[in-house]
N, C-alpha and C positions, 0 to 999 in steps of 0.2 A: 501542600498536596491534598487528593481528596482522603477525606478522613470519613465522613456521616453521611449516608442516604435519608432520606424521610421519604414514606410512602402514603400516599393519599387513596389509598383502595379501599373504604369503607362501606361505599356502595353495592361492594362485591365481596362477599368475607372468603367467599370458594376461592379464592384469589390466593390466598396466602396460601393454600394446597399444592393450589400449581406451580407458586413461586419456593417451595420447600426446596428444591435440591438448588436453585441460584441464592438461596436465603445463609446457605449451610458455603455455598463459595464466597460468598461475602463475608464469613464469619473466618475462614483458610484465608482470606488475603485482609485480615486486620482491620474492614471498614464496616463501622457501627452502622444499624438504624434502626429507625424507628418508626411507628406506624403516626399518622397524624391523630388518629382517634385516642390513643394514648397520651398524645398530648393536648388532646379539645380536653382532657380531663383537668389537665393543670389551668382549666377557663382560656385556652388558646383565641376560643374565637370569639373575646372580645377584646383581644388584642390585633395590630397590623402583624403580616407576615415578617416583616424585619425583627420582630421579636425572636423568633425561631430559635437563630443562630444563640441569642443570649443562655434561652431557658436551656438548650444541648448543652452548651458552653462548649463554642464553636468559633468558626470566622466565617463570615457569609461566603467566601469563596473556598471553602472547605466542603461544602454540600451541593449536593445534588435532590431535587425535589422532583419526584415521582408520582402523577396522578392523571387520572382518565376524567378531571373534573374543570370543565373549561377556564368558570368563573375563578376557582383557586392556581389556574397557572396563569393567568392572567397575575394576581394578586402577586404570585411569586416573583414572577416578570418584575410586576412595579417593585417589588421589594430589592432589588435586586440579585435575583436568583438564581442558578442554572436550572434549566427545569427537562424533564424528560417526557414526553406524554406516553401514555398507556392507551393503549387503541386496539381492542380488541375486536371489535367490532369493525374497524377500518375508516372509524370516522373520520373528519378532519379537526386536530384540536391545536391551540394555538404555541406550537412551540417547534421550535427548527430540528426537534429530534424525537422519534417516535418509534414504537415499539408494537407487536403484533401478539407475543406471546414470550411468556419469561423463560422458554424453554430456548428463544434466538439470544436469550443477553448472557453475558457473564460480568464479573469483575473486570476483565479485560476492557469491554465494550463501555460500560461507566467511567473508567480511567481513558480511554481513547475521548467521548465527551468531555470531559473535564478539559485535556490536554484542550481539544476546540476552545472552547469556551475563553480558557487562558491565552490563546492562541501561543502554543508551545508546538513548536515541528514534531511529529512524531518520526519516530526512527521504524520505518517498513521492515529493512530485513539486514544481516550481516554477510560478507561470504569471509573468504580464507583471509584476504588481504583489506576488504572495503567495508565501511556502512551506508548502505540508500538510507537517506530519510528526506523527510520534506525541505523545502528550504523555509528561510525567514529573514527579514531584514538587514539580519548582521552575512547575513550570506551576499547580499547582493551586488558590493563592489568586486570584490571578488570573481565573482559569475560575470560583472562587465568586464573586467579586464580579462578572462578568460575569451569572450566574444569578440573580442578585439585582435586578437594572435592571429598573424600574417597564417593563411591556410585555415582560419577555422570559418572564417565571415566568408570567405567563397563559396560555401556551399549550403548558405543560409539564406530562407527563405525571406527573412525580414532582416535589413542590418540594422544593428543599434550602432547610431553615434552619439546619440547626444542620453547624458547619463540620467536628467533629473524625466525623460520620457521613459526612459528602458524603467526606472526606479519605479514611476507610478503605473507605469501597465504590471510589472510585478509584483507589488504589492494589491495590486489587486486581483491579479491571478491569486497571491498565498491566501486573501481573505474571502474567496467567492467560489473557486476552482477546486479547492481542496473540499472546503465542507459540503460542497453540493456533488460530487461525484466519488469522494474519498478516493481517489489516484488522480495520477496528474505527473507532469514532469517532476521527477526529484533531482536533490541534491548526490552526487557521488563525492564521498571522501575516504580519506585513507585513514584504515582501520584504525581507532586510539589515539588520532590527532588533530580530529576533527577541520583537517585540511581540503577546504575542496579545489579536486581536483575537475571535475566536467558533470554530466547530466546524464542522467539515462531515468527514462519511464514510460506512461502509457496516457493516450490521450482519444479521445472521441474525435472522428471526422463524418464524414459526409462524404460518399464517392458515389455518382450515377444513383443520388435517389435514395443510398441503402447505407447504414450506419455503421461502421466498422471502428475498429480499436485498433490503434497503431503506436506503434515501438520509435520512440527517438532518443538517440542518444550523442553523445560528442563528449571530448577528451583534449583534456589541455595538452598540447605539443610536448611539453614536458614529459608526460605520462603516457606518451602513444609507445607503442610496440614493446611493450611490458607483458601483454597479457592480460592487462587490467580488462580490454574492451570484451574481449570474449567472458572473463569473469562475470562482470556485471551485465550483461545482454542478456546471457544463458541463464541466471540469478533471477532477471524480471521473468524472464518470459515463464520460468518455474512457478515465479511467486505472482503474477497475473493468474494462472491457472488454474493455482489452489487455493487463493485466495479470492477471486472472483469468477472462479470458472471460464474465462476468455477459450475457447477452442481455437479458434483463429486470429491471428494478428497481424497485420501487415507492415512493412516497410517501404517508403516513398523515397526515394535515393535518388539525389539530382544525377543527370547523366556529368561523366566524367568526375566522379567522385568513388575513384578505384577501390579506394583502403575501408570504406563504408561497404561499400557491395563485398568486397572479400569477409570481411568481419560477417555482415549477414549470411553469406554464404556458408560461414564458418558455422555460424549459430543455429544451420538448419531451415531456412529460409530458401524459398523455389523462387526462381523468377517465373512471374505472370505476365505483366504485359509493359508496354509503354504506352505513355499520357503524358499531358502536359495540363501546368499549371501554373497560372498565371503570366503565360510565354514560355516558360523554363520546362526543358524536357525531363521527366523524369520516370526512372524505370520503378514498377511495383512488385515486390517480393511477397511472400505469404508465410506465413509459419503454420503447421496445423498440428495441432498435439496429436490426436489420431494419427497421422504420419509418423510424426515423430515417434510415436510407443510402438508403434510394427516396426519402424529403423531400428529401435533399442531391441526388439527380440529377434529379430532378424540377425543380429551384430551379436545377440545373445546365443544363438544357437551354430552359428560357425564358430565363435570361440571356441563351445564346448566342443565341436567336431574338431576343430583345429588340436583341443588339450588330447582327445585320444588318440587322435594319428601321432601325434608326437609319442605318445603313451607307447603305442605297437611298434616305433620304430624305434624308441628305447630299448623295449624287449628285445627286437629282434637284432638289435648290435649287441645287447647283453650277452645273450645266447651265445651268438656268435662270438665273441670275446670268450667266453667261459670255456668254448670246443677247443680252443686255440691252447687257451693256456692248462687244459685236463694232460697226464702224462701220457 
């Protein structure tokens, strides 16, 4: 697990100012570090970067190496090292993961890199009965025989048959898809048994020119008309919103694919129009939070009208009860 940060900010001592209150979360979730200038005292640089790990008394995949200094994440690179850059300025430095101001990271975000780095799935989010998390290799016979169930391949855009293609377009979606967009189809399983059951998540398309975000999901035969579908739909679309701000999402639902459109519908989703792709006719739904939050108060304020008309007709059979039985 990550254990040690090293920071390579020496260029900028004001730096440790601004990184004061993510310095004080790193010390609340148990992970050490230390400055590199702290450690050029122990004669660091005239040793290689692989040393690092030693003089902490570490395991090189226990750190994380932090710095706005080209030449030294390069060096960490070669040494083997997870590296983070520091980019305040917005430049470009050589490392797959970059940061603007220590006021956007926390502990979290560190552990979220690491997990990359390891390539371990991370787990997105929980509901009542399910965990979303990414999928990974041990996931993917699984997921083929799931796309395989009489009724799910009907309404699927690409059919997999053949398992060693379906395996290496997946595994390359888990190592390219994820790190460069951080969402992407996830894995759906049932809560504490790490069973998967189907998919649901969020993906970048292309429609007329303009870039939109869209919602896919499917469900093992097994697991249909459970509840599970609205569970995890209603789940994403929450956690799309807050966690990436998406305001609109849509859904592309082959025609004659009833139980999907019902489910969307379910989920708060408008029919827009009809298209077609690649031959195949398909109807497009929308989702808009904005909608959506005027529906929630909308639904919120006949409630409460509903609670006090019941309210006044309580009293007034009270009453009325109470004449009845006065002597």
């Amino acid at each position: 697990m990550l254990t040690t940060i090293i920071f390579d900010i020496l260029a900028c001592k004001d730096t440790i100012e601004k990184a004061e209150k993510f310095l004080v979360d790193l010390k609340k979730h148990q992970l050490t570090y230390y400055l590199l200038s702290d450690l050029q005292a122990q004669k660091l640089q005239a040793l290689p970067f692989s040393y690092i790990p030693k003089i902490i008394g570490c395991m090189p995949e226990q750190l994380i190496f932090i710095s706005q200094n080209a030449t030294n994440l390069n060096l960490a690179k070669e040494a083997g090292l997870m590296t983070i850059a520091y980019t305040p300025q917005q430049e470009f430095l050589p490392s797959l993961y970059c940061f603007e101001s220590f006021s956007d990271i926390d502990s979290r975000y560190l552990i979220h890199v690491w997990h990359r780095y390891q390539h371990i799935p991370i787990s997105r989010f929980t509901t009542k009965h399910l965990e979303i998390r990414e999928l990974c290799a041990l996931d993917l016979p699984r997921l083929f025989k799931i796309y395989q169930e009489p009724g799910i391949d009907t309404y699927m855009e690409e059919l997999h048959q053949d398992y060693s293609i379906f395996n290496e377009k997946m595994q390359a979606y888990i190592n390219q898809i994820y790190p460069l967009y951080d969402f992407g189809m996830w894995g759906v399983f049932l809560k504490g048994s790490n069973i998967l059951i189907g998919e649901c998540g969020i993906h970048q398309v292309t429609i007329d020119n303009n870039i939109e975000i869209e919602i896919g999901y499917l469900l093992s035969t097994k697991y249909q008309k459970k509840g599970y579908g609205r569970e995890m739909v209603r789940a994403t679309l929450k956690y799309a919103n807050k966690t990436y701000d998406f305001q609109t999402i849509i859904a592309q639902i082959m025609r004659g694919n009833h139980s999907s459109i019902k489910l969307a519908e379910h989920c708060g989703f408008v029919y827009k129009k009809k298209c077609k792709k690649n031959g195949k006719v398909l109807y497009q739904y929308e989702w808009n939070y904005a909608m959506q939050a005027q529906r929630a108060r909308e639904l919120a304020k006949k409630t409460v009208k509903s609670v006090f008309s019941d309210h006044r007709v309580y009293k007034k059979r009270y009453h009325k009860k109470s004449e009845i039985d006065l002597p």
